[in-house]
Every structure is written in C-alpha cells, then in structure tokens.
C-alpha positions as CSV (number, residue, x, y, z in Angstrom):
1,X,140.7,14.0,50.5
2,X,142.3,17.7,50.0
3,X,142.9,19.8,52.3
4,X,140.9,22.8,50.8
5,X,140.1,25.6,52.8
6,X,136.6,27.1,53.2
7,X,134.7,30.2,55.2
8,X,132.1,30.1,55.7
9,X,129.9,33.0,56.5
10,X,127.1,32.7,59.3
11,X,124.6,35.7,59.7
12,X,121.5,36.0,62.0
13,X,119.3,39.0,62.4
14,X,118.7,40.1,65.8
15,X,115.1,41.5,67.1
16,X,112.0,39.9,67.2
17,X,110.4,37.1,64.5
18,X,107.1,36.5,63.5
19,X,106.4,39.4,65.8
20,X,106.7,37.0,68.2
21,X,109.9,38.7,70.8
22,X,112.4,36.4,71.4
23,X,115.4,36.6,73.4
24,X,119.2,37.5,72.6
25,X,121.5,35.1,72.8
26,X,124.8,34.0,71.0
27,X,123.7,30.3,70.4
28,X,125.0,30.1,66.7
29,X,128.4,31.8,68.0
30,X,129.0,29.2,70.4
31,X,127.5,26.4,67.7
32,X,130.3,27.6,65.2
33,X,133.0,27.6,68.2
34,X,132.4,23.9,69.9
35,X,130.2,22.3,66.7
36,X,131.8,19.0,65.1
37,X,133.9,16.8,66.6
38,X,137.1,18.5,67.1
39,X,139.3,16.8,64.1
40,X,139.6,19.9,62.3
41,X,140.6,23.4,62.9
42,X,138.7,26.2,62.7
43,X,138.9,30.1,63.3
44,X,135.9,32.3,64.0
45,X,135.9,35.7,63.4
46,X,132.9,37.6,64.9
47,X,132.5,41.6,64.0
48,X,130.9,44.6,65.6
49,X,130.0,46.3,62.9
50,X,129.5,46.2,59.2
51,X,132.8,47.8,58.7
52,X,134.7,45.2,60.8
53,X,132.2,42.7,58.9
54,X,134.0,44.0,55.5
55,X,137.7,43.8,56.9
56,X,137.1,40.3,58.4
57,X,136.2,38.7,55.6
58,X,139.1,39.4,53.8
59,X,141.0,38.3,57.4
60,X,139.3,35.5,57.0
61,X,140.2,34.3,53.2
62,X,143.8,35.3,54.0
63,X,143.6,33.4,57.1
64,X,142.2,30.0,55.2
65,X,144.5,30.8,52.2
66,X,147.4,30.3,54.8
C-alpha cells in the first residue's frame, strides 16, 4: 500500500442529451462528496467558471501534494 495522492477530475455537460431534455441536478457532486465508504479523505473542489476551473486544478495538485 502507498499512500499516493490522486485528483481526479469529474466533468459533466449540462443541457439536454439525445435531444431528449433532462433535468439539472448536482448528482455527480454529491456522488464525489458521500461516494465510498468513508476510510479515506477526500477534497472536492467544484468551480464556476473555466477560469476558476484552471486555478483549481492547480489548488487541487498542491492540495494532494501536501
């Protein structure tokens, strides 16, 4: 076992799929929050914007780094 640290980047693109409308919600938000069984940490960083999305991810590696 090593305690290597990871991020891991989840995406989802909002708007309707298969032309098919489909509601907004934050389900894979709240699955990266409360998913697994609690043994490990974890930090979740969630941006507005691209431009928050750039200065997060290095947040994020300096975060895992640490």
């Amino acid at each position: 076992m090593t305690g290597t640290p990871a991020v891991i980047v989840d995406t989802q693109r909002p708007g309707p799929s298969a032309g098919m409308p489909t509601k907004h919600e934050q389900g894979d938000l709240a699955h990266m929050i409360y998913a697994g069984h609690g043994d490990f940490g974890r930090i979740v960083l969630a941006p507005i914007d691209p431009g928050t999305a750039l200065l997060d991810m290095q947040t994020a590696f300096n975060l895992a780094d640490r």
